[in-house]
C-alpha positions as CSV (number, residue, x, y, z in Angstrom):
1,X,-13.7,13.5,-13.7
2,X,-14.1,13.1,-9.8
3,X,-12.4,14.8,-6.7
4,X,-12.8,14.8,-3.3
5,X,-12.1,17.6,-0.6
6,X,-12.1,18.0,2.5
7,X,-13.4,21.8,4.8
8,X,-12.8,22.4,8.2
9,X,-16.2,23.8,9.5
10,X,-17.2,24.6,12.9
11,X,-21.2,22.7,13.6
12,X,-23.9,25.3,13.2
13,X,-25.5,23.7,16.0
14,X,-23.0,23.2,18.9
15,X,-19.8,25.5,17.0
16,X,-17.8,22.2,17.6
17,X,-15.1,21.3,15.0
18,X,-16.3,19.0,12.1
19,X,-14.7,18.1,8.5
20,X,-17.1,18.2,5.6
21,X,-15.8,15.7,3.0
22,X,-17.0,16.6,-0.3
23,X,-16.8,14.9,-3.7
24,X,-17.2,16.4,-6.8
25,X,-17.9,16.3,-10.0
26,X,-15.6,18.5,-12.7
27,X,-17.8,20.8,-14.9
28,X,-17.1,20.4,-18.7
29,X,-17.3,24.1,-19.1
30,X,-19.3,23.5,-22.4
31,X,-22.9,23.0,-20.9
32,X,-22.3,23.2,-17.0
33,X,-19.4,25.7,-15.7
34,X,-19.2,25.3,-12.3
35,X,-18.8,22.0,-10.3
36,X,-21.6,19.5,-9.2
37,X,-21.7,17.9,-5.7
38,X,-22.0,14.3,-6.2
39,X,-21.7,13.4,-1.9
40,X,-21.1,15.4,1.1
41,X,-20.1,14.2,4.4
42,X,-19.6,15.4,8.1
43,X,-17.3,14.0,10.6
44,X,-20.3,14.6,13.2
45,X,-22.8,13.4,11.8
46,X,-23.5,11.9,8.6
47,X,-27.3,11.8,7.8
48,X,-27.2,15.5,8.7
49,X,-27.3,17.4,5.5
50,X,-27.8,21.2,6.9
51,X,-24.3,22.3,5.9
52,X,-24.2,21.0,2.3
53,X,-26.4,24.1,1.3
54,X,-23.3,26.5,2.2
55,X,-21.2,24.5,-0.9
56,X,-24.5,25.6,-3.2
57,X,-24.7,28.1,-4.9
């Protein structure tokens, strides 16, 4: 199972306001307990991946 959500971040590199969109992937909690990032997006700029690192852990 799939969901999407949406953060409102301020840009590392100017501190304007950005949404992340973010879509995940449910763990099963039999083999992988927490959830996997399938795609992440920003509202600035979308090849910039810089920000995605924050929703690893």
């Amino acid at each position: 199972m799939t969901y999407t959500e949406e953060f409102k971040y301020k840009c590392p590199v100017d501190w304007t306001p950005v949404t992340h969109t973010i879509t995940f992937e449910k763990a099963d909690q039999v083999r992988v307990f927490e959830d996997t990032i399938l795609s992440f997006s920003c509202s600035r700029n979308a090849a910039c991946a810089k920000c995605a690192e924050n929703y690893r852990d």
